[in-house]
N, C-alpha and C positions, 0 to 999 in steps of 0.2 A: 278233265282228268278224273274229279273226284268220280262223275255221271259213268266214265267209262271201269273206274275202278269199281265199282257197284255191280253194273251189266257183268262184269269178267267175275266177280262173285258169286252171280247169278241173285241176285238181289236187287231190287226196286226202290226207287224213293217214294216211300209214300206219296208226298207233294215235292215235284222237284221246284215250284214256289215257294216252299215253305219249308224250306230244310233246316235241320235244328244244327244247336253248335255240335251235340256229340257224335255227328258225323262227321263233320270237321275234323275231330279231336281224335278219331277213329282212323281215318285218312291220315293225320299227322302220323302218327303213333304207325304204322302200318308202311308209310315213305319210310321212316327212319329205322325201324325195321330191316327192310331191303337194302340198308346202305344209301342211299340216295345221299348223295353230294349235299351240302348243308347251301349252296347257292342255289340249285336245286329245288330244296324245299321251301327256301325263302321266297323263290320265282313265285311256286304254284300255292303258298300261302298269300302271297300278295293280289294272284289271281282272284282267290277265293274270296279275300277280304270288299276286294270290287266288286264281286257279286252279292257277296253279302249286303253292302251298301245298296245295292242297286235295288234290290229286294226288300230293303229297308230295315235289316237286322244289322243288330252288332256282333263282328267275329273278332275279338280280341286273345288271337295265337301268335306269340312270340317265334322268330324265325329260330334255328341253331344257333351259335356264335358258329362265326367263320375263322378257320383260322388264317392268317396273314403269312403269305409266303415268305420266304428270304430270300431276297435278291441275289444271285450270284455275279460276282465282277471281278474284274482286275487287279490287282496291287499294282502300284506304280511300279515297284519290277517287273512285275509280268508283263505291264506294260508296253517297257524300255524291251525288256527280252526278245519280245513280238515282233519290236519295230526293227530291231538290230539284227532278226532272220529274214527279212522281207528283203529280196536281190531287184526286184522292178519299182521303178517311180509310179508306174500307176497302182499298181498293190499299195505302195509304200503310201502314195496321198490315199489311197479308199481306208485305208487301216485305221492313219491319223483323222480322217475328218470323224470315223465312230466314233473311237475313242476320244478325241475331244469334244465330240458333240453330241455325245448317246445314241446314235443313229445305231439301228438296225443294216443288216446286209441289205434288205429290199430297200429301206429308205434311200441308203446310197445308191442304189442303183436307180431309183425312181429320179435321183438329184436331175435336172436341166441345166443349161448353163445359165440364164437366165438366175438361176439360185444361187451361184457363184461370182464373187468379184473379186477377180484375181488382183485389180488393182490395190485395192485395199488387202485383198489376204482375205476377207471374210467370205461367209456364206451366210443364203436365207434356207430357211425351212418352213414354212406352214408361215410367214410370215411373222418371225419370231430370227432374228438378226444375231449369227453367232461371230462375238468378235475375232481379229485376226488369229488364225491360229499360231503364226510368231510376229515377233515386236518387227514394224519397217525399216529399220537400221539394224538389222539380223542379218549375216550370210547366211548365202543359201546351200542348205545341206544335201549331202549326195545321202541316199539312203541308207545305205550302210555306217555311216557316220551317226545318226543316231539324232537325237532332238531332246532336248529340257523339257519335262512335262513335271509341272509343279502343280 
C-alpha cells in the first residue's frame, strides 16, 4: 500500500530496500487524513512493521486507539415482550434458544439436530454444552403462555 501510495503520488522510493521511517510517518499522517478506519490503519501499520523487520529496520508507529463498540441487547422485558408476540412453537423455540444462548439468526438456522438433546432440554454449539433451557420438572408451556427468563 505504502509502494502504491507513492506511485499514485507520482513519486519514487529512492530504495524501496532501504526505506526510512519518515515515509512511514508520511503514510501514517496521510491514512489518517483520509479518514481511514483506525483497524484500518492498524492492519496496514502492522503490515509495515513486518517489512520493516524483514529488511532489518525498526518501525516503531503506534496504531489509533480503537474505539469499542456498545453492544445492543434486550432487557428482560423486551425480552418477555418478544416471547409473549410469538403465535408459532417454532418461532417461539428459535427466539428462546438466541436469547438464551446468544445465537445469531444464521447460527440457529445452521443448528443440526445432532446439536440438540431434546431429552435433556439442552443444546450443543461449537462444542460448547448450553444447559437446559427450563428445569426437568417444568410444565411444558404453550407459547403464548410466556417462560421465566432470569
Amino acid at each position: 500500500m505504502i509502494l502504491k501510495w507513492y506511485s499514485h503520488q507520482n513519486r519514487r522510493w529512492a530504495d524501496t530496500l532501504n526505506p526510512d521511517r519518515k515515509h512511514a510517518v508520511k503514510y501514517y499522517d496521510i491514512l489518517l487524513k483520509e479518514g481511514k478506519k483506525a483497524s484500518t490503519i492498524a492492519n496496514i501499520l502492522f503490515a509495515l512493521k513486518h517489512y520493516y523487520d524483514f529488511i532489518g529496520k525498526e518501525l516503531n508507529l503506534k496504531p489509533p486507539k480503537q474505539t469499542v463498540k456498545q453492544v445492543d441487547f434486550l432487557t428482560i422485558m423486551e425480552a418477555k415482550t418478544l416471547l409473549y408476540k410469538i403465535d408459532s412453537f417454532r418461532d417461539y423455540a428459535m427466539v428462546l434458544v438466541m436469547l438464551y444462548g446468544g445465537l445469531r439468526v444464521s447460527e440457529v438456522c445452521n443448528l443440526d439436530r445432532k446439536d440438540v438433546d431434546l431429552h435433556s432440554r439442552s443444546f450443543f454449539r461449537n462444542s460448547f454444552l448450553f444447559p437446559p433451557l427450563v428445569h426437568a420438572d417444568s410444565e411444558t408451556h404453550h407459547p403464548n403462555d410466556g417462560i421465566s427468563i432470569s
